[in-house]
N, C-alpha and C positions, 0 to 999 in steps of 0.2 A: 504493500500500500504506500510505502515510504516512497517509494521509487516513483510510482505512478502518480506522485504527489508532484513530484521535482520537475518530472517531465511534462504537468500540465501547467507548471511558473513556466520555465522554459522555452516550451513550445506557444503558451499562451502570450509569451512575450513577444515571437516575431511580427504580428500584425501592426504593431507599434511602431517600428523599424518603416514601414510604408513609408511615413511621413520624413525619415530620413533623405528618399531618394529626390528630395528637394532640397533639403534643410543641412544635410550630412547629420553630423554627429551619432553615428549608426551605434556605436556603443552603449548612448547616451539613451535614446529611444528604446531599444532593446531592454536597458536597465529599469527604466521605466514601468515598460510593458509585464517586464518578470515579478514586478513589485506588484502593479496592479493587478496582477494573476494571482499572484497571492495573497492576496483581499479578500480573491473571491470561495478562497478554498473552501469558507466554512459552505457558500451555498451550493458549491458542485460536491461536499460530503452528505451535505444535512438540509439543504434543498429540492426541489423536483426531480425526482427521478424519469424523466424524460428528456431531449435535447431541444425539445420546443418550450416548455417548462423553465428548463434553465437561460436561455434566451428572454423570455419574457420577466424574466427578474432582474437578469444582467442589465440589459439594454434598458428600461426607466432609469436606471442607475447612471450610467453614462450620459446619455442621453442629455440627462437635467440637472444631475448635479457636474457630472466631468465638463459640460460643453456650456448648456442656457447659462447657468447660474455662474460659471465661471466668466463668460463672455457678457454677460448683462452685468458685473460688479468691476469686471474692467471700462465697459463702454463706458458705464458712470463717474470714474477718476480719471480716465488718460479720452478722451472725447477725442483727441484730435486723433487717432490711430483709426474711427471707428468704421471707414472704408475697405482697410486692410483685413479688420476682421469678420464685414458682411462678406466679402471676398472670399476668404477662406473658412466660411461658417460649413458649406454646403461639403467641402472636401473633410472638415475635421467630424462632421455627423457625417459621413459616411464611415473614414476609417474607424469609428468605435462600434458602430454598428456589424464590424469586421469583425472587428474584437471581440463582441460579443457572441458571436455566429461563432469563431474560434474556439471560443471558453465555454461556449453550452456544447458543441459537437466534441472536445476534449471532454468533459466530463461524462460524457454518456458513452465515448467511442474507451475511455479509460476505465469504464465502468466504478467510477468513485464514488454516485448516492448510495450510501447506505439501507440498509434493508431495515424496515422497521416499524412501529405500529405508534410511533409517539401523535398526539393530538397537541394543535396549537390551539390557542384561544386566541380566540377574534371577539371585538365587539363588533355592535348593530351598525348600520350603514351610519348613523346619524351621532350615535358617539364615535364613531370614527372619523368622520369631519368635524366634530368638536374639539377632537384629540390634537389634528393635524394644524388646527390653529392655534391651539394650546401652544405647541409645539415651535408654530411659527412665531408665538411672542416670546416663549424661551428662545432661542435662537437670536434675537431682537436682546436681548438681553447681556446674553453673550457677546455678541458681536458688540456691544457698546463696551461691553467692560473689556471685554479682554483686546480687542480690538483699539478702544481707548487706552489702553494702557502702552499695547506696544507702539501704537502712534507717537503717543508723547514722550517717550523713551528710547525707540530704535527708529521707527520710518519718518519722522517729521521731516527731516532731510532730504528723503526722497521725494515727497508727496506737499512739501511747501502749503499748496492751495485747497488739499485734500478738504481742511474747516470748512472753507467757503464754498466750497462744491457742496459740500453735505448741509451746511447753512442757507445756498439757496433756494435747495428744495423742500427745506422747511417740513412739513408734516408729510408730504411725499417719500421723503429717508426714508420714515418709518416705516409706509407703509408697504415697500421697494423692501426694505430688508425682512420686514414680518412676510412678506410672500415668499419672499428668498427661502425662509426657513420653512414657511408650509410648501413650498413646491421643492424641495430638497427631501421633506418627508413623506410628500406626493412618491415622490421617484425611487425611496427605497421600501414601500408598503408593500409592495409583491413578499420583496425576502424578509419582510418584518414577518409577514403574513404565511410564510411558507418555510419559513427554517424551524427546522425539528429541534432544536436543541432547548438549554429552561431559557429561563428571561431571565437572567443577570448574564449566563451566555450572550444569546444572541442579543443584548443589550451591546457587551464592548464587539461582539462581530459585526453589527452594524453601522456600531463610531467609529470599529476602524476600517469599515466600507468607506464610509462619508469622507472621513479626513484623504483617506487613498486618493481615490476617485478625485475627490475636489480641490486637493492641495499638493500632497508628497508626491504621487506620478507627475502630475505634471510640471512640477518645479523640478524636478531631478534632471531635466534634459536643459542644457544654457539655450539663453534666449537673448535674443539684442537689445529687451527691456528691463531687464534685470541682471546684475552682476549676481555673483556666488552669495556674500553675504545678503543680498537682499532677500535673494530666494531660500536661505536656511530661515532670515526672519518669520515671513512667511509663511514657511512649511509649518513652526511651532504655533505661529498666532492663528492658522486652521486646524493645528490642532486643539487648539484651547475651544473654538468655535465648534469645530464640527463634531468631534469626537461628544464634546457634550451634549450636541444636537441630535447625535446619535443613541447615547444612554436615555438622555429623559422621552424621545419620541418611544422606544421601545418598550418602557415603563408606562408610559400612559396607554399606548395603542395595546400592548398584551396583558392581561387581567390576569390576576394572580388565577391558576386550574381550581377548578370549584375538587371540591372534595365531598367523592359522592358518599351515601352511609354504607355501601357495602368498602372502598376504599378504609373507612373510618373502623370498621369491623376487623379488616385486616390487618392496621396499624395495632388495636387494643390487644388483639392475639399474639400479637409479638411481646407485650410485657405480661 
């Protein structure tokens, strides 16, 4: 299993590389790709056991946190680039869409979902979009603190103007970032919704889907807008962000398992 594990980072990583044969730094991509592969190891163990299945959890995840949420929190600080990036929106949703199609046919052609009979808990349609904006003012939360913090201590430097961008828009920030976070918990409810494992589990396998996807793969590869140090800043200040956004979405959206009286029978029998 150890092996079949390595070879789906790996393998799962060359789709990544694509975007090298533009850009170069083919290492660099590659590194990337291997990382983000292994994010996803929990959902190609302990997610759908299908290769459509694992696709359809992969891909929201990409999709909206790797690509929307990344390119809509840049367009709003660096504005003047935002040609380059309608430009290359159409090519970078496709190559993850690769990625994905890679990493659900990996896990099913590797045979890695587990066999097993465990039940998630879901709530109703209606506390579940309750959840998801819960979720979006946590993250709103987050992002102000931990985000404020490393602003005023490491990026002020870089981002000069960052206040006044965010001071223009006035009540819109908020509203910009609170979606940010409910459409970030949009994109990982499949595998909130489909990973077998308990919930303090698939709580940190989720945060560190989020922080992956949204921050550490794609800072890992140099870029022309970011030096090294800027990109380590970064990587830790989505980790502060996301990863948290990650534990409290999965705690709200999954209910502790009800405990039925024959469960409670079998527990009392053991003392």
């Amino acid at each position: 299993m150890k092996s079949r594990i390595v070879l789906y980072c790996l393998l799962g990583g060359l789709p990544m590389t694509i975007a090298a044969l533009g850009a170069g730094h083919f290492a660099w991509f590659w590194l990337s790709g291997v990382v983000l592969a292994a994010a996803f190891v929990p959902v190609a163990l302990f997610g759908p056991r299908t290769a459509l299945g694992q696709f359809a959890v992969i891909a929201p995840v990409l999709i909206v946190v790797t690509v929307l949420c990344t390119w809509s929190e840049t367009l709003i600080f660096a504005p003047q680039i935002w040609q380059k990036l309608a430009q290359g929106l159409i090519g970078t949703l496709a190559t993850y869409l690769i990625v994905a199609a890679v990493l659900a046919a990996l896990a099913w052609g590797l045979h890695l979902p587990k066999l097993d009979s465990t039940t998630v808990e879901h709530r109703s349609p209606a506390g579940t979009l309750a959840m998801i904006l819960v979720s979006g003012f946590a993250y709103f939360v987050f992002y102000m603190v931990f985000g404020g913090i490393t602003y005023q201590f490491f990026t002020k430097a870089y981002y000069p103007e960052a206040a006044q961008v965010a001071g223009k828009l006035g009540l819109w920030f908020w509203a910009i970032q609170i979606g940010r976070g409910a459409l970030m918990t949009v994109g990982v409810l499949p595998a909130i919704y489909t990973l077998r494992m308990k919930r303090w589990q698939a709580a940190i396998a989720i945060g560190m889907i989020i922080w992956v996807a949204g921050g550490l793969s794609p800072l890992l590869v140099p870029n022309a807008l970011m030096g090294t140090t800027q990109r380590i800043i970064h990587m830790v200040e989505i980790l502060t962000q996301n990863f948290s956004l990650g534990l409290v979405a999965v705690w709200l959206l999954r209910p502790k398992p009800n405990v039925t009286p024959v469960a409670m029978a079998k527990v009392a029998a053991t003392f």
